[in-house]
KOLMINU-126441 format. One record per atom (N, C-alpha, C): residue number from 1; residue in three letters; x, y, z. Coordinates in pm, 1 decimal, always signed. Example, Ala and Ser with C-alpha at 12.3 -4.5 7.8 and 13.67 -1.06 7.14 Angstrom:
BEGIN
  num  residu        xx        yy        zz
    1     ALA   +1319.0    -569.0    +780.0
    1     ALA   +1230.0    -450.0    +780.0
    1     ALA   +1320.0    -330.0    +780.0
    2     SER   +1285.0    -225.0    +708.0
    2     SER   +1367.0    -106.0    +714.0
    2     SER   +1290.0      +3.0    +787.0
//
This chain:
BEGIN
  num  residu        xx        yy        zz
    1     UNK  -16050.0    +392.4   +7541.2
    1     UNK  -16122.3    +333.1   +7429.7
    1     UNK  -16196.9    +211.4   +7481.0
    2     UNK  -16287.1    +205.6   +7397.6
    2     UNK  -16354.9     +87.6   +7438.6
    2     UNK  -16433.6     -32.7   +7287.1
    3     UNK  -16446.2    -137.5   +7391.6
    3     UNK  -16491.0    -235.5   +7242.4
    3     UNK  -16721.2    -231.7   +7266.7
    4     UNK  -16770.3    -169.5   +7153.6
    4     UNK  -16865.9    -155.5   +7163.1
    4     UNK  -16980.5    -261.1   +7195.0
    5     UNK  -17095.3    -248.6   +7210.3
    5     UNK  -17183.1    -408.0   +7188.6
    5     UNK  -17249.2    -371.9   +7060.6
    6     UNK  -17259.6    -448.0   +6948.4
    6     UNK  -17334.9    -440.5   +6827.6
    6     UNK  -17456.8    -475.7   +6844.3
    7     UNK  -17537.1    -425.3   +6783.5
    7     UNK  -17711.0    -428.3   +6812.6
    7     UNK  -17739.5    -517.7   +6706.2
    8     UNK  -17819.8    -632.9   +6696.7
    8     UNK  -17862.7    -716.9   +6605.6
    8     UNK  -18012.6    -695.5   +6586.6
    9     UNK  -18007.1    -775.0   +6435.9
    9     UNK  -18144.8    -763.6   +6353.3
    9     UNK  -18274.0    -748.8   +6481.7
   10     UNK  -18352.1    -618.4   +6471.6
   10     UNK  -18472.1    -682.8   +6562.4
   10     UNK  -18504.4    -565.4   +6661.5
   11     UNK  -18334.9    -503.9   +6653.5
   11     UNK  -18344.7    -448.1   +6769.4
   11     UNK  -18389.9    -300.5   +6728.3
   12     UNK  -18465.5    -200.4   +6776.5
   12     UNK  -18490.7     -72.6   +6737.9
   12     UNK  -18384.4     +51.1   +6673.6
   13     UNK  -18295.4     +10.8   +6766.2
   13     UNK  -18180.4    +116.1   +6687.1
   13     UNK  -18167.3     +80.8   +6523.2
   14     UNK  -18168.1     -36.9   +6485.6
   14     UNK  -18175.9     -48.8   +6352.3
   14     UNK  -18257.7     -47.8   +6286.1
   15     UNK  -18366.5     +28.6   +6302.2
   15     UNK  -18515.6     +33.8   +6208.1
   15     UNK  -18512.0    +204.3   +6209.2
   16     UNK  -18430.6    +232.3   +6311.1
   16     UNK  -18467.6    +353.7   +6262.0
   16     UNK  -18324.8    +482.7   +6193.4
   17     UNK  -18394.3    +609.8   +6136.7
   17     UNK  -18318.1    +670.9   +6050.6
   17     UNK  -18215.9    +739.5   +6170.9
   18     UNK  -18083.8    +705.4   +6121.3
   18     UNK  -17993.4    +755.1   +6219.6
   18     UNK  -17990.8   +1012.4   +6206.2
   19     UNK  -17931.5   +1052.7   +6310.9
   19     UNK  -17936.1   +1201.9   +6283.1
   19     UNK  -17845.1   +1241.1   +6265.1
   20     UNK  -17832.2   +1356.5   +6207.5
   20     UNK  -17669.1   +1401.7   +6097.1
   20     UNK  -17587.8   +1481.9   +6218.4
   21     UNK  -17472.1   +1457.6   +6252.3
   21     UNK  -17382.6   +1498.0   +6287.0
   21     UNK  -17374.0   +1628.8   +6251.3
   22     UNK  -17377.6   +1726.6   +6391.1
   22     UNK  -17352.6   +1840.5   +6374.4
   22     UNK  -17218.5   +1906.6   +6400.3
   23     UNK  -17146.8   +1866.1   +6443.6
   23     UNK  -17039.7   +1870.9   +6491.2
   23     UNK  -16909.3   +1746.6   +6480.6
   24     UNK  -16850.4   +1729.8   +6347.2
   24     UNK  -16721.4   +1595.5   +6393.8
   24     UNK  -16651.3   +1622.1   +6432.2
   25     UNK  -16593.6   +1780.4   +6479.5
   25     UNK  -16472.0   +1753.4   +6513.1
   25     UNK  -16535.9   +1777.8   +6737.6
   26     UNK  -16642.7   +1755.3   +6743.6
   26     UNK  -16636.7   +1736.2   +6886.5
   26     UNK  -16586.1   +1610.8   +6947.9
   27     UNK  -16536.3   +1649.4   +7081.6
   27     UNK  -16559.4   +1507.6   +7142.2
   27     UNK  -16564.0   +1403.9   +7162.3
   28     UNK  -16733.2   +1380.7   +7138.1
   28     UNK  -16819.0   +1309.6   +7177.8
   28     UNK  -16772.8   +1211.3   +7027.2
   29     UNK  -16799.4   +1233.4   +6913.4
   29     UNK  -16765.9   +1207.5   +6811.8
   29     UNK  -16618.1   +1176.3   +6757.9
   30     UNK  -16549.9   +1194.3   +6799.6
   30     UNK  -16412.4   +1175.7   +6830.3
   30     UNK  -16417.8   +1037.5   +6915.0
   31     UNK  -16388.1   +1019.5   +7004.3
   31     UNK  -16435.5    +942.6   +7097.3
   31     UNK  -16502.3    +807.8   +7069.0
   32     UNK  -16596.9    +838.9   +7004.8
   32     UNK  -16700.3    +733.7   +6925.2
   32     UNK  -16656.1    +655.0   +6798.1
   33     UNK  -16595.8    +716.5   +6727.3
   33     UNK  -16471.4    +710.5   +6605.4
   33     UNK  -16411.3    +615.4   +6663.2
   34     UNK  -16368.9    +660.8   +6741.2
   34     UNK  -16198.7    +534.5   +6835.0
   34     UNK  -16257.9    +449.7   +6890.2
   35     UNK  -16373.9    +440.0   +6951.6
   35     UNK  -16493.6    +344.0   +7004.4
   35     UNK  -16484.1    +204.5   +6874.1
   36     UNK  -16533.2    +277.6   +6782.3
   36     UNK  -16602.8    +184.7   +6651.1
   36     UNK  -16486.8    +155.0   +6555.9
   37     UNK  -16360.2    +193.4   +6596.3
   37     UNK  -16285.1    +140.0   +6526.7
   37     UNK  -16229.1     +15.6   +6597.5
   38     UNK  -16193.3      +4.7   +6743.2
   38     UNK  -16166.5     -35.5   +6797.5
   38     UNK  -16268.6    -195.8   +6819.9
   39     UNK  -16336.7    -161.7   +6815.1
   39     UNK  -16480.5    -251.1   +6774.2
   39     UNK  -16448.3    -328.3   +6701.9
   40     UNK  -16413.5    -266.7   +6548.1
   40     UNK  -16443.6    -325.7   +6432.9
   40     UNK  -16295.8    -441.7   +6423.9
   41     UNK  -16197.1    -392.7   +6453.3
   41     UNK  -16065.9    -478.6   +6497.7
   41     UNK  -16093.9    -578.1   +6571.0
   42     UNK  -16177.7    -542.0   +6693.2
   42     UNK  -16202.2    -696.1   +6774.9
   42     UNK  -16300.7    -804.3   +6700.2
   43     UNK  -16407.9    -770.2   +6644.3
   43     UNK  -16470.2    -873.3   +6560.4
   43     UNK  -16397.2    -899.0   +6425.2
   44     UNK  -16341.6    -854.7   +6368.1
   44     UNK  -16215.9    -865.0   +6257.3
   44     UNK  -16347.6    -827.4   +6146.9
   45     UNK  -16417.4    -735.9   +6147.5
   45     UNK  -16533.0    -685.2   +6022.9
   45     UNK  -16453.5    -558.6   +5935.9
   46     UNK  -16522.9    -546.5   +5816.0
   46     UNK  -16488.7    -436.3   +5727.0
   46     UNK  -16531.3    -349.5   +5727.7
   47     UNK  -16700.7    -318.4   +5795.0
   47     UNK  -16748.6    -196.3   +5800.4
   47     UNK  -16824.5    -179.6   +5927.0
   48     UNK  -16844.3     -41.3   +5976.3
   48     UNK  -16915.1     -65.8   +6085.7
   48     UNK  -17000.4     +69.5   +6103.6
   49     UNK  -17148.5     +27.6   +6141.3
   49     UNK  -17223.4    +212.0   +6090.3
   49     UNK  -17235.7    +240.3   +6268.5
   50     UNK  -17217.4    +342.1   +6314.2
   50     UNK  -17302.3    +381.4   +6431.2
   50     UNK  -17443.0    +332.7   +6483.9
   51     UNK  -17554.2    +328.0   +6409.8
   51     UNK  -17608.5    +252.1   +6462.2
   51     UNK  -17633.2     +92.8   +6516.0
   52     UNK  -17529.8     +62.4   +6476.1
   52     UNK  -17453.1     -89.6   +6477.5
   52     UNK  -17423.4    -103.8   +6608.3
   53     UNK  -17388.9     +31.0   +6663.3
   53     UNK  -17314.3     +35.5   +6832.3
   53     UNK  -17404.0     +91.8   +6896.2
   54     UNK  -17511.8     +86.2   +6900.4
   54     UNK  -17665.2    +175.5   +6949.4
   54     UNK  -17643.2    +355.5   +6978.7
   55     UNK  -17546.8    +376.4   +6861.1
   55     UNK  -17563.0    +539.1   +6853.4
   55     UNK  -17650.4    +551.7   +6721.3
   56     UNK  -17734.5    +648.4   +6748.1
   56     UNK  -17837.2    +717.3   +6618.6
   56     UNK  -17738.5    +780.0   +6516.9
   57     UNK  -17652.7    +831.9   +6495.6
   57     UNK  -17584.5    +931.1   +6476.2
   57     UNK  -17508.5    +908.2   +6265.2
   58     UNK  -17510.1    +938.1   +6202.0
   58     UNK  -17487.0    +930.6   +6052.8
   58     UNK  -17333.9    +956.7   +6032.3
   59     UNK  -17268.9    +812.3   +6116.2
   59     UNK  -17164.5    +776.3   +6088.6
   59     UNK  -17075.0    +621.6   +6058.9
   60     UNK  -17028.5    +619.7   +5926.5
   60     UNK  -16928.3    +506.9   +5928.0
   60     UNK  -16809.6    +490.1   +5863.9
   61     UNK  -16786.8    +384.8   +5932.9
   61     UNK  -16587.2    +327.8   +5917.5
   61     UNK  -16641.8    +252.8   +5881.4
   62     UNK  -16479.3    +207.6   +5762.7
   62     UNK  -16489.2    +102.4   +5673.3
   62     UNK  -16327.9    +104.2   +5628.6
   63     UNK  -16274.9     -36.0   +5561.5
   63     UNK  -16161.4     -61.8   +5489.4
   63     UNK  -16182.8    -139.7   +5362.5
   64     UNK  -16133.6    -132.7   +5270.5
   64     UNK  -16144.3    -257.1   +5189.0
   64     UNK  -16007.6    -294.6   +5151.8
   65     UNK  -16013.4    -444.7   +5233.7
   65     UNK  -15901.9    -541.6   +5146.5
   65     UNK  -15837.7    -527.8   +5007.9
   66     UNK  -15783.6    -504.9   +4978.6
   66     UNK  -15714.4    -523.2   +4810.6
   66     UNK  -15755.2    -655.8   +4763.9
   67     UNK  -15749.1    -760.7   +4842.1
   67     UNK  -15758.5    -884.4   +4769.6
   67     UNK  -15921.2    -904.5   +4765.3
   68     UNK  -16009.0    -876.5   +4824.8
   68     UNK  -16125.0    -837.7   +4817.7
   68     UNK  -16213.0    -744.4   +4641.5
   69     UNK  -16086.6    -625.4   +4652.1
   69     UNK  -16131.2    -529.4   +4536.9
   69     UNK  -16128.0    -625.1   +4430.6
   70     UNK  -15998.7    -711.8   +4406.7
   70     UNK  -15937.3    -806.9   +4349.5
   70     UNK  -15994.3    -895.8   +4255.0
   71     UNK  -16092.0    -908.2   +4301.8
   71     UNK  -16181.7   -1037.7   +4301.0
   71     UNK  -16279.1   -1003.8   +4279.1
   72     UNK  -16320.0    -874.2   +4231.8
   72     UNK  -16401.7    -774.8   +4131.9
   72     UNK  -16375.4    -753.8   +4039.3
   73     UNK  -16239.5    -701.4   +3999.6
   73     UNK  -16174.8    -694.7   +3895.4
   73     UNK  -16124.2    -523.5   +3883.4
   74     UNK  -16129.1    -526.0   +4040.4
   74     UNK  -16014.1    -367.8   +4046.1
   74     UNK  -15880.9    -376.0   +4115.2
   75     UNK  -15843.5    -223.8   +4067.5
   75     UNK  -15708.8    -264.9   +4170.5
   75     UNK  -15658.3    -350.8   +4281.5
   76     UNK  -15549.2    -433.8   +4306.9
   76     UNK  -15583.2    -488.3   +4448.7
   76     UNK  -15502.4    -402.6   +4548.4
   77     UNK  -15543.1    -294.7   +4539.7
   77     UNK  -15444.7    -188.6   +4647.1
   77     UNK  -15590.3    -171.7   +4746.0
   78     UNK  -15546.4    -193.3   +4899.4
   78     UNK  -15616.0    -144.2   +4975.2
   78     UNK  -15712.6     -11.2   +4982.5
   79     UNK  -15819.8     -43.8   +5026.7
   79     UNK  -15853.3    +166.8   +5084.7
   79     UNK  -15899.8    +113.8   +5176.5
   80     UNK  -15764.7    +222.7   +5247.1
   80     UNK  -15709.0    +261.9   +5440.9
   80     UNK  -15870.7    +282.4   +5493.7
   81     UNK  -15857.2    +251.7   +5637.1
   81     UNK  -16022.2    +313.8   +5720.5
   81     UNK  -16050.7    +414.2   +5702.7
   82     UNK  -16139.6    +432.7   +5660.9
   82     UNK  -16201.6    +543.6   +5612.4
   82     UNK  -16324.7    +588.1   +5681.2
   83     UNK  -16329.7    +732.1   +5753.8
   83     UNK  -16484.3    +731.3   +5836.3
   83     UNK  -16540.0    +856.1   +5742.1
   84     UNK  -16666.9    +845.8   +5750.0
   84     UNK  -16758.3    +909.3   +5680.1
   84     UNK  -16902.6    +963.3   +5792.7
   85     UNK  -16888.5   +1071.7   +5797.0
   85     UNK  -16983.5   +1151.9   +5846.8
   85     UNK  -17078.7   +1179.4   +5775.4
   86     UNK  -17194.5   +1238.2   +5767.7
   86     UNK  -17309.2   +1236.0   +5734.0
   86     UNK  -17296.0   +1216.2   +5573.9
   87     UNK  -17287.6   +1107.3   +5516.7
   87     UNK  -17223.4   +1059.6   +5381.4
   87     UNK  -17395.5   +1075.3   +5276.4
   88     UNK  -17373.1   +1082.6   +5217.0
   88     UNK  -17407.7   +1065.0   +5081.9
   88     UNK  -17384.3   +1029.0   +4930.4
   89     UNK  -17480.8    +951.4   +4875.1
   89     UNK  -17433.9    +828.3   +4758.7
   89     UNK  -17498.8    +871.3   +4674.7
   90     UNK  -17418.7    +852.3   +4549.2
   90     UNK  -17517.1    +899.7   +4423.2
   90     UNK  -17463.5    +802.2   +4350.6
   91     UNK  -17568.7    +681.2   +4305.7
   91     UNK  -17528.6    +592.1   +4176.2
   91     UNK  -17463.6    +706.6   +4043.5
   92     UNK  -17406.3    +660.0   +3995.3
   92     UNK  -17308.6    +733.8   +3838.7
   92     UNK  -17348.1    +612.0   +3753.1
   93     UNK  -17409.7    +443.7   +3816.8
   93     UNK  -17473.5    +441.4   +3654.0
   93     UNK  -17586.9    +318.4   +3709.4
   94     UNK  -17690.5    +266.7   +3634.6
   94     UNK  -17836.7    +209.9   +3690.9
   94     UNK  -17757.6     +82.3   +3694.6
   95     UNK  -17622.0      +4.6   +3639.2
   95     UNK  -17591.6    -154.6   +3663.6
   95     UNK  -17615.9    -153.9   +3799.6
   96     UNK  -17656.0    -286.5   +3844.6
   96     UNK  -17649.6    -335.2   +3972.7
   96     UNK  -17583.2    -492.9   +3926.2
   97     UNK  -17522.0    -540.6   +4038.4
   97     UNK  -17461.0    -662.8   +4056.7
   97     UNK  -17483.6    -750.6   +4171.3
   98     UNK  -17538.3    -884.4   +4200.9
   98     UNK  -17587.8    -878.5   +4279.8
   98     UNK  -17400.8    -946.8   +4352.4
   99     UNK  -17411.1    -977.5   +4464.3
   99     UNK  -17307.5   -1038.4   +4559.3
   99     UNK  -17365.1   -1058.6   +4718.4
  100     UNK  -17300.7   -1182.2   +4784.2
  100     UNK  -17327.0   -1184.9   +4856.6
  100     UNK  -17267.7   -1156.6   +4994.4
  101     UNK  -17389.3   -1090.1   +5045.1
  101     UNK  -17333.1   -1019.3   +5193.6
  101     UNK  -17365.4   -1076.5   +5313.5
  102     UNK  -17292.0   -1035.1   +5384.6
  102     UNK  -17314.3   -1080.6   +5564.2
  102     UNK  -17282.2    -944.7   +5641.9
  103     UNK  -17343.1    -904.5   +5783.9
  103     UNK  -17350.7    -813.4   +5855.5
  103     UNK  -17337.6    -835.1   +6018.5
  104     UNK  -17243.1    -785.3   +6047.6
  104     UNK  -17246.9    -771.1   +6190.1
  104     UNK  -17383.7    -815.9   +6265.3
  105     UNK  -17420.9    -728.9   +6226.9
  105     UNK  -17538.8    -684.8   +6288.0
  105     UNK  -17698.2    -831.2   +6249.5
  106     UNK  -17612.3    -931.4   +6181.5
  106     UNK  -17729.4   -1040.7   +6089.8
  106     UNK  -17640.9   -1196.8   +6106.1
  107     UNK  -17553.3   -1160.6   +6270.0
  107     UNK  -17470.1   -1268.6   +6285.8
  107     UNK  -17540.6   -1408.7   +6213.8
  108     UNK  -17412.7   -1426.8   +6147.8
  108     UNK  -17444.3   -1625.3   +6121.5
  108     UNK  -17539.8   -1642.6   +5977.2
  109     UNK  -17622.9   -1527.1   +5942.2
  109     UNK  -17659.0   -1523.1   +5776.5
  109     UNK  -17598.6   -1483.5   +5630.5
  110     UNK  -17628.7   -1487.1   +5537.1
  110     UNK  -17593.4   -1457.8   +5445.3
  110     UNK  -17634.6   -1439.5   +5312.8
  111     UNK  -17686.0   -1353.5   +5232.7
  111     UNK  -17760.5   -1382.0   +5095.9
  111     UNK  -17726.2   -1274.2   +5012.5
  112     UNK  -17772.6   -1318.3   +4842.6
  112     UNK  -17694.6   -1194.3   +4718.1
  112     UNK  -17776.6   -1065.0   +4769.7
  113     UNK  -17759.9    -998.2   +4727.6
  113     UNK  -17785.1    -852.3   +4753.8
  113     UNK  -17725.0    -758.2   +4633.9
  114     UNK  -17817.8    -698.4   +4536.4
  114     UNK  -17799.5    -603.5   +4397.4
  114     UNK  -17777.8    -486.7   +4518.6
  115     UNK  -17662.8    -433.2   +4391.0
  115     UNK  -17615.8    -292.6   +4470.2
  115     UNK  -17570.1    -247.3   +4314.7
  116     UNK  -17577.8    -112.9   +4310.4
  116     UNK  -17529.1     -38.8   +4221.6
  116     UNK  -17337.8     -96.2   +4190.7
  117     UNK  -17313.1     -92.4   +4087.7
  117     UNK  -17193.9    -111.6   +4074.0
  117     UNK  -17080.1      +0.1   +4050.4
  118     UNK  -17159.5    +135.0   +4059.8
  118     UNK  -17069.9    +299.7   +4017.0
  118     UNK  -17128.8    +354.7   +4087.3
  119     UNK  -17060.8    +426.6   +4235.6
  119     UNK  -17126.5    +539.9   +4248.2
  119     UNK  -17045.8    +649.9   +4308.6
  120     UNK  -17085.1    +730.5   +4307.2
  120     UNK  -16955.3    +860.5   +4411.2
  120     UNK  -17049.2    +893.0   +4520.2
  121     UNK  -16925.2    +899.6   +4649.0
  121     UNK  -16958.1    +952.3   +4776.9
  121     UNK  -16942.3   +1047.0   +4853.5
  122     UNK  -16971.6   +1107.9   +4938.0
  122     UNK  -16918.4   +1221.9   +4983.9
  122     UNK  -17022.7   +1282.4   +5182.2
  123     UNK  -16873.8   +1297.0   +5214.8
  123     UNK  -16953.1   +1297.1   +5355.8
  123     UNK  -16787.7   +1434.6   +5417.4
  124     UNK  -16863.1   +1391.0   +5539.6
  124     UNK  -16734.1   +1485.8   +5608.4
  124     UNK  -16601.7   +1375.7   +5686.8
  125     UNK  -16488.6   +1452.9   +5681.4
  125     UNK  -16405.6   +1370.5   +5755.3
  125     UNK  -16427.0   +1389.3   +5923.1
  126     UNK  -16346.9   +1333.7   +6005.0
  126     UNK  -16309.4   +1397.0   +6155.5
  126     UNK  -16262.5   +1567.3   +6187.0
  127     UNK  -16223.9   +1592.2   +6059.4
  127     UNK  -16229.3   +1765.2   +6108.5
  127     UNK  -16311.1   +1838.8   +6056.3
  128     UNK  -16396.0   +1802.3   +5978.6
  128     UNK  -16495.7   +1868.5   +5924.6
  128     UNK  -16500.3   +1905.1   +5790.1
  129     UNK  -16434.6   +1843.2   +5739.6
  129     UNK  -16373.7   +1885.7   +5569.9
  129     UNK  -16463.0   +1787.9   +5526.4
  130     UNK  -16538.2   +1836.0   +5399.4
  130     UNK  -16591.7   +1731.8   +5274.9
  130     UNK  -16482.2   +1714.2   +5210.6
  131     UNK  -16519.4   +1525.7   +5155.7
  131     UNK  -16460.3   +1455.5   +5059.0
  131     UNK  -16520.3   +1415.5   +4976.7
  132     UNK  -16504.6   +1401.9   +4859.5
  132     UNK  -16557.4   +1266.1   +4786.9
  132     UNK  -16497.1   +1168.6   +4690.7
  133     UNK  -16556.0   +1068.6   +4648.5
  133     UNK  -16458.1   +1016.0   +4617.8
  133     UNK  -16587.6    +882.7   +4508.4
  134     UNK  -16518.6    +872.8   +4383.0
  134     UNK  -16602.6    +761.7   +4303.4
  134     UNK  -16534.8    +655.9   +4390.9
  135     UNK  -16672.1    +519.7   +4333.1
  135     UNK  -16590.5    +361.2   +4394.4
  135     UNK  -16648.7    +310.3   +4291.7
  136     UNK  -16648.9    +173.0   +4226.0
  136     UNK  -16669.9     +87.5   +4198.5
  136     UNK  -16639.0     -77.0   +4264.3
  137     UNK  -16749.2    -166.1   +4245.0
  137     UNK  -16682.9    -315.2   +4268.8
  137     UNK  -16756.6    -341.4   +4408.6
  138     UNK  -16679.9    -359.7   +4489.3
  138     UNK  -16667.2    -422.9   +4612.2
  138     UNK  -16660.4    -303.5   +4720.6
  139     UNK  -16604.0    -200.9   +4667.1
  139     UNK  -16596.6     -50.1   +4766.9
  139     UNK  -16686.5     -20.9   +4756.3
  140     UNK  -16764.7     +47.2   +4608.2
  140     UNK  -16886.4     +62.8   +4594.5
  140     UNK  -17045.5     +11.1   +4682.0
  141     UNK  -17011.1    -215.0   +4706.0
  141     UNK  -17075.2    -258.3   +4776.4
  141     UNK  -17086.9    -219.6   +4937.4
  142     UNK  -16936.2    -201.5   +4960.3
  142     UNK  -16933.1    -172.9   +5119.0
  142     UNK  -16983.7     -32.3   +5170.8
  143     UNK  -16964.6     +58.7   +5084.9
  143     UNK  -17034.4    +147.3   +5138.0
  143     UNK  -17178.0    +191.8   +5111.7
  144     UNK  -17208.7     +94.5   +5056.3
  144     UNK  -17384.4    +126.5   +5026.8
  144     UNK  -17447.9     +11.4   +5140.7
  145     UNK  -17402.4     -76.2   +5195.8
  145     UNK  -17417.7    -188.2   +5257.8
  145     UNK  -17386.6     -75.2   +5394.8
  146     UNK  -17314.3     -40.3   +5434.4
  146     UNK  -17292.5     +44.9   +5526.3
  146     UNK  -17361.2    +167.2   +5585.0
  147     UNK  -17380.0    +253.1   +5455.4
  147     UNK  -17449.1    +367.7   +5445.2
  147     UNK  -17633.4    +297.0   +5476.8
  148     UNK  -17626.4    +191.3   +5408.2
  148     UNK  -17798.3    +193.9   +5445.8
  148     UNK  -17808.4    +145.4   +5598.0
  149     UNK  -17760.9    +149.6   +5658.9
  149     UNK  -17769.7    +141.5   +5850.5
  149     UNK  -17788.0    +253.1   +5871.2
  150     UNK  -17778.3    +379.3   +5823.7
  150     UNK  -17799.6    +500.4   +5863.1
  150     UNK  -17952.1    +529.8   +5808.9
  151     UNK  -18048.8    +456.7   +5732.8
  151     UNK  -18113.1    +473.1   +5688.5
  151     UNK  -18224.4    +346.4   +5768.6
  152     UNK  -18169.1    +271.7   +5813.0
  152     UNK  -18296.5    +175.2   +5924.4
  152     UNK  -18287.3    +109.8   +5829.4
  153     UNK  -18177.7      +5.6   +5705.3
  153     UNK  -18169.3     -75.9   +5611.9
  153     UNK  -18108.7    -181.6   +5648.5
  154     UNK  -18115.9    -291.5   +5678.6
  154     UNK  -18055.5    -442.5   +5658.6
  154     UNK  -18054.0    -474.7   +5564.7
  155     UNK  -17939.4    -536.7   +5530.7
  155     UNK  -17919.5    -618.0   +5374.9
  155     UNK  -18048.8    -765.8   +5323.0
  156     UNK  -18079.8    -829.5   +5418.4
  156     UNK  -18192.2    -850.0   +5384.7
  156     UNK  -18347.2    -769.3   +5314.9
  157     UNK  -18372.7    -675.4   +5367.0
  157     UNK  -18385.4    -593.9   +5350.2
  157     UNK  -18440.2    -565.3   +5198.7
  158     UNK  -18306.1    -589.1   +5122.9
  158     UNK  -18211.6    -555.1   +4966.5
  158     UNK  -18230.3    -664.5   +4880.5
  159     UNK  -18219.6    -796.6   +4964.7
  159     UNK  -18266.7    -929.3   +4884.1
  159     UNK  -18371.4    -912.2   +4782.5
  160     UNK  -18355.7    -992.2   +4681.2
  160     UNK  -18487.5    -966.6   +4583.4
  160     UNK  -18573.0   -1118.5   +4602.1
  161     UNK  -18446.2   -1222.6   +4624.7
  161     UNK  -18494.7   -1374.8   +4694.1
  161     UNK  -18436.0   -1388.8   +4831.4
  162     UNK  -18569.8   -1424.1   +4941.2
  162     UNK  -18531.3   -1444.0   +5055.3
  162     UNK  -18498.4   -1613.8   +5063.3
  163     UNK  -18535.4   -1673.5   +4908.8
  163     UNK  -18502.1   -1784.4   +4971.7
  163     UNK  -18358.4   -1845.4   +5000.4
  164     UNK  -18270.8   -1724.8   +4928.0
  164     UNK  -18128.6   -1746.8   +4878.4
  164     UNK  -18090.6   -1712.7   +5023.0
  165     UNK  -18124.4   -1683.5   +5157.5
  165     UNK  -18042.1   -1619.0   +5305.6
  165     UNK  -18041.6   -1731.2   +5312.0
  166     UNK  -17914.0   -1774.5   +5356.7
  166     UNK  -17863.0   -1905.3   +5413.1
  166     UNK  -17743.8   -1829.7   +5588.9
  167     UNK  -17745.2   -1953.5   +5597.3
  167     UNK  -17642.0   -1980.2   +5747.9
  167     UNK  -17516.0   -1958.3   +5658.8
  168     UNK  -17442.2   -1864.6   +5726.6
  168     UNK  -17302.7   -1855.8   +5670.2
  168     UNK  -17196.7   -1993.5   +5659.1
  169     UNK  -17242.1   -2036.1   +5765.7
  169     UNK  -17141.5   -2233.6   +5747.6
  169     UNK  -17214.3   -2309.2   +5642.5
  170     UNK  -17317.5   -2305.3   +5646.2
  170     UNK  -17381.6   -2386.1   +5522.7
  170     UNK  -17344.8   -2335.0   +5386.7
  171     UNK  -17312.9   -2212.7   +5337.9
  171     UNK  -17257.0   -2140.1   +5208.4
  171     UNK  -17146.0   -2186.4   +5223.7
  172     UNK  -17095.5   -2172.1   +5317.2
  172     UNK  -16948.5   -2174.2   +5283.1
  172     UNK  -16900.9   -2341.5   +5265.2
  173     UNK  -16979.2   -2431.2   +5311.8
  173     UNK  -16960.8   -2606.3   +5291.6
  173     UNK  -17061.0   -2641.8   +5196.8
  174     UNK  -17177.5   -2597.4   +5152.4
  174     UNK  -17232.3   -2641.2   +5058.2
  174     UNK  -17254.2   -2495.6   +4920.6
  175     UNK  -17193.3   -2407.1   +4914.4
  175     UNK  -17258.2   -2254.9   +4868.2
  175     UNK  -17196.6   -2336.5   +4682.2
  176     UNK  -17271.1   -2237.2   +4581.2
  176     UNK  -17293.5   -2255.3   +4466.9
  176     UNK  -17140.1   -2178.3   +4408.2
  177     UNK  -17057.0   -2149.5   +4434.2
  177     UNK  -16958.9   -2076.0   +4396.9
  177     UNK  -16980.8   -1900.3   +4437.5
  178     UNK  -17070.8   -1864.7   +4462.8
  178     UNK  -17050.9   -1741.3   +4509.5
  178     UNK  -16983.3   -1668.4   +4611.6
  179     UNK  -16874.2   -1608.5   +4553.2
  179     UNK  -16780.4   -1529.5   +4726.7
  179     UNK  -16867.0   -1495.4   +4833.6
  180     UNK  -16857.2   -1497.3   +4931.3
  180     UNK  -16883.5   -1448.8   +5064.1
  180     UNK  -16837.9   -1356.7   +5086.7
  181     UNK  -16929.4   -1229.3   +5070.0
  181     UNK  -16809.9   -1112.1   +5128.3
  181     UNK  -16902.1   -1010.0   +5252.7
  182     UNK  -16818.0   -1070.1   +5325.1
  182     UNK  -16829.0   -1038.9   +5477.0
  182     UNK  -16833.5    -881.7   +5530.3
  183     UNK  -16941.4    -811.2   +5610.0
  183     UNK  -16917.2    -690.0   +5670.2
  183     UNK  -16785.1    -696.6   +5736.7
//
């Protein structure tokens, strides 16, 4: 296993549309899985897309904290890492909420970002089985925040005010009450 290098804002792998996995239970993909999880443990992040690690490829891991969901106003029971192969999102209703995000991949920034607040997902696991599964809250956020890296999307990107991107130390010593919720 190995700990990946994350590609930051700027760089080409992230502008462009990642390609659908033809195969998860190969390998190569296997392999890459344990790569990006392993990754995501050493920077201590919540989500992490493949193109994040300069693979093209329409895949991501993710966890969400309970105390995180929490602080939405859902359950505070964890959801375990979860990888998602060539995933797909369908809002279930037009609310958006905005919250603010930070990204691996956008070291040291931070700004609100509207995301649907209902939607169901569905991709393949590591053996090739479809899942899906509704989210709301904060799950909901992480995997649309996630999923759009497969799409050449930065959360900037998503901003509706760029003037609100701040330095993550400056929010967090001077910020207006809004959580920080961290890739």
């Amino acid at each position: 296993m190995a700990i990946l290098k994350i590609a930051r804002m700027g760089h080409p792998v992230l502008k462009a549309r990642a390609e659908p996995v033809p195969d998860p239970k190969s390998k190569e993909i296997q392999w890459l899985v344990r790569d990006m999880v392993e990754t995501l443990e050493d920077v201590g992040g919540i989500g992490l897309a493949a193109p994040q690690v300069h693979v093209t490829k329409r895949i991501v891991i993710f966890y969400v904290p309970g105390e995180r969901r929490a602080a939405s106003g859902e359950p505070a029971e964890d959801i375990p890492l979860t990888v998602l192969i060539n995933p797909e999102i369908e809002p279930l209703s037009e609310e958006k909420a905005a919250g603010v995000e930070a990204c691996l991949s956008v070291p040291g920034l931070a700004g609100p970002v509207p995301r649907f607040t209902h939607i169901r997902y569905r991709a393949l696991d590591l053996h090739g089985r479809m899942f899906e599964r509704e989210a709301r809250g904060y799950h909901a956020r992480v995997v649309q925040h996630e999923c759009d890296h497969l799409d050449g999307i930065l959360y900037p990107m998503r901003m509706t005010d760029l003037s609100q991107l701040a330095f993550v130390e400056e929010l967090r010593r001077f910020g207006d009450g809004q959580k920080l919720e961290e890739e």
